[in-house]
N, C-alpha and C positions, 0 to 999 in steps of 0.2 A: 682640655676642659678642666676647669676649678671645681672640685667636690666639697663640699662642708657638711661637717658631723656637728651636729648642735645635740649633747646629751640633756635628757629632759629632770629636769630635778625632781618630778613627781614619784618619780621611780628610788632618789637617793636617800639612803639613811637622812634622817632629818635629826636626830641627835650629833651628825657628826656632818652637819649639813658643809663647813671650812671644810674639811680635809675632804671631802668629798668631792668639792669643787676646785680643791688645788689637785688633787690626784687625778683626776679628767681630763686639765686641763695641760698639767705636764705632759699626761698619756696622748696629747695632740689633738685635743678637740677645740673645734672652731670660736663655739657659741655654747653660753650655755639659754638653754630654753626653759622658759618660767612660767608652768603653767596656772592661773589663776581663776578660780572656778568659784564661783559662788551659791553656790544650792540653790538655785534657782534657772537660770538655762540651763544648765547642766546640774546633775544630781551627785554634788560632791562639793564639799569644801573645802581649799587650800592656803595657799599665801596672799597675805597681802602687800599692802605698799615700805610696812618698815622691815619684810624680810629683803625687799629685793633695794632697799635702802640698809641695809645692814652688809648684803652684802658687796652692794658698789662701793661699799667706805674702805673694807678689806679687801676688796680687789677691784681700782681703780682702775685700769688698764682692760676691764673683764667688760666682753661685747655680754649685754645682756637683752635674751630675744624673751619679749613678753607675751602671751596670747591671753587675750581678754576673751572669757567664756563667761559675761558677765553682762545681764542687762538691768539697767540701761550701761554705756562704755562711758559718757564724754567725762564725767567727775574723775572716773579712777585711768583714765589718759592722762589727765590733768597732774594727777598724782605719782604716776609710776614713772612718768619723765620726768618728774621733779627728782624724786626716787635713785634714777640714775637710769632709765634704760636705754638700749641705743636703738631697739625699735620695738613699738606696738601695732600686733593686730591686731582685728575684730571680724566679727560675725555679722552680715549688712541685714539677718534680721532682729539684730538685738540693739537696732538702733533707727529710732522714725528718720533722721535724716543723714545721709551715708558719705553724702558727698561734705555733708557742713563737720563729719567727726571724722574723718579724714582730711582734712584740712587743721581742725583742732592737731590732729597728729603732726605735722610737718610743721604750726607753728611754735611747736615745745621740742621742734630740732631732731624730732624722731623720725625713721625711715617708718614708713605707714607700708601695711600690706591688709588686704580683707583674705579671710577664710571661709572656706566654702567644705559642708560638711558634707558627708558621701551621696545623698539624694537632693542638694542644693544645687540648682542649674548656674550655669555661668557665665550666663546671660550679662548679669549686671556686672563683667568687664570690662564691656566697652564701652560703658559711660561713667568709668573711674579709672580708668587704664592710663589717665596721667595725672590720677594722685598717688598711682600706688609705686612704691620701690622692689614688691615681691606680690604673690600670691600663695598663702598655706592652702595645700588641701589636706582635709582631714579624711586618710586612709581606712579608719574605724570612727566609731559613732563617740563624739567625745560624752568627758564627765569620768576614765576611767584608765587608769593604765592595766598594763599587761594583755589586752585582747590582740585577737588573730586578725592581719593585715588582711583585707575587702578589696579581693583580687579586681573585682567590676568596677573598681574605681581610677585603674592603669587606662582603660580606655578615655577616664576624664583625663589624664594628665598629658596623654597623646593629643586630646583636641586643643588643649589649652596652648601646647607648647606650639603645635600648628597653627593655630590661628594667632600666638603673641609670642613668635621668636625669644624675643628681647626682653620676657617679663622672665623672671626670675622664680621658679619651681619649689617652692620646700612642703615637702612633705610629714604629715605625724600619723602617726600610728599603724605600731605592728611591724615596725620598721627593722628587720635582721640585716646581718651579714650575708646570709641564704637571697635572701630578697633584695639586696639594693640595687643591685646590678639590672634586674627587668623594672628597678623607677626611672634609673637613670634613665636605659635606654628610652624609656617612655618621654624623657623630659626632662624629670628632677636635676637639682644640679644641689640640694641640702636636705638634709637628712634628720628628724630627730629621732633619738631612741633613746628610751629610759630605760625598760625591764632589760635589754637587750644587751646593755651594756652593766647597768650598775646593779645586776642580779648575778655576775660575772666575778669570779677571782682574781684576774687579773685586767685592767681598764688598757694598759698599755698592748698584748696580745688582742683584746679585742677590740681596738679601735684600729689596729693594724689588720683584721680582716675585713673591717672594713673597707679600709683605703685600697688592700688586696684585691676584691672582689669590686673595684670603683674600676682599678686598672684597667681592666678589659673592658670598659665599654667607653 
């Protein structure tokens, strides 16, 4: 089994926002994850589309995973693939139609995934389960880093992965080295963490308990 660590940038020094993302990504991380919030779905404001165009210019070669915690999505899809990302997801209810902004996704060459937050049913997979390339579930209640991983939400990741083998698992929040090992076994097969790693002294040790802790399952 293939594991991926996508550290989340919400969590990284944002004055040393470069070295923080060459330091990650030396220390062996996959993806980096770019969360984008706009005070309105969620209660917090973050980056927009010339951070994560700032940073595709300085690292071109850098897989960059976007999650849109932002409604309405289809304008700033539009933008954050221009941007450089290599995929965006959404929330299917921060958009009136799911199937036509997903589709918007895969025409601007992005992998499309939707996100389903911890009391969001998952129902509506199988009537987009062949537009998506993944599906995020959100382990805590977004809009907020550093909260405690929502143990009751392993049993979604057990049904998902049950019922869609083949769809691809990634996980956010709350996400430890303590905890990765019961998402896996659940399903997961990506991972983000922000405080978990870049609240951390050294990124290189901890991305390697990670992968430690990936081993046995």
């Amino acid at each position: 089994m293939t594991y991926q660590i996508l550290p989340s940038l919400l969590a990284a020094d944002v004055t040393r926002l470069g070295e923080e993302i060459n330091a990650v990504m030396q220390a062996g991380a996959d993806m980096i994850h770019f969360d984008v919030m706009d005070n309105h779905y969620v209660p917090n404001l973050t980056f927009g589309p010339m951070f994560c165009e700032a940073i595709h210019k300085r690292f071109d070669k850098l897989p960059i995973d976007v999650h849109l915690m932002t409604k309405p999505v289809d304008d700033l899809i539009q933008k954050f693939a221009a941007a450089g990302a290599t995929r965006i997801s959404i929330h299917p209810d921060a958009t009136i139609h799911l199937d036509r902004s997903l589709q918007l996704i895969k025409s601007q060459h992005c992998q499309a995934g939707i996100v389903l937050n911890p009391a969001t049913s998952i129902d509506c997979i199988q009537w987009c389960i062949h537009r998506l390339d993944f599906v995020l579930i959100m382990t805590v209640n977004p809009g907020f880093g550093g909260q405690s991983l929502i143990h009751e939400v392993i049993k979604k990741i057990e049904l998902i992965h049950k019922q869609y083998p083949q769809l691809p698992i990634c996980v956010d929040g709350g996400i430890t080295s303590e905890n990765v090992s019961s998402l896996a076994l659940a399903g997961a097969t990506q991972f983000v963490a922000g405080s978990a790693i870049f609240n951390t002294p050294d990124y290189v040790k901890t991305i390697a308990m990670f992968r430690a802790a990936l081993k046995h399952e």
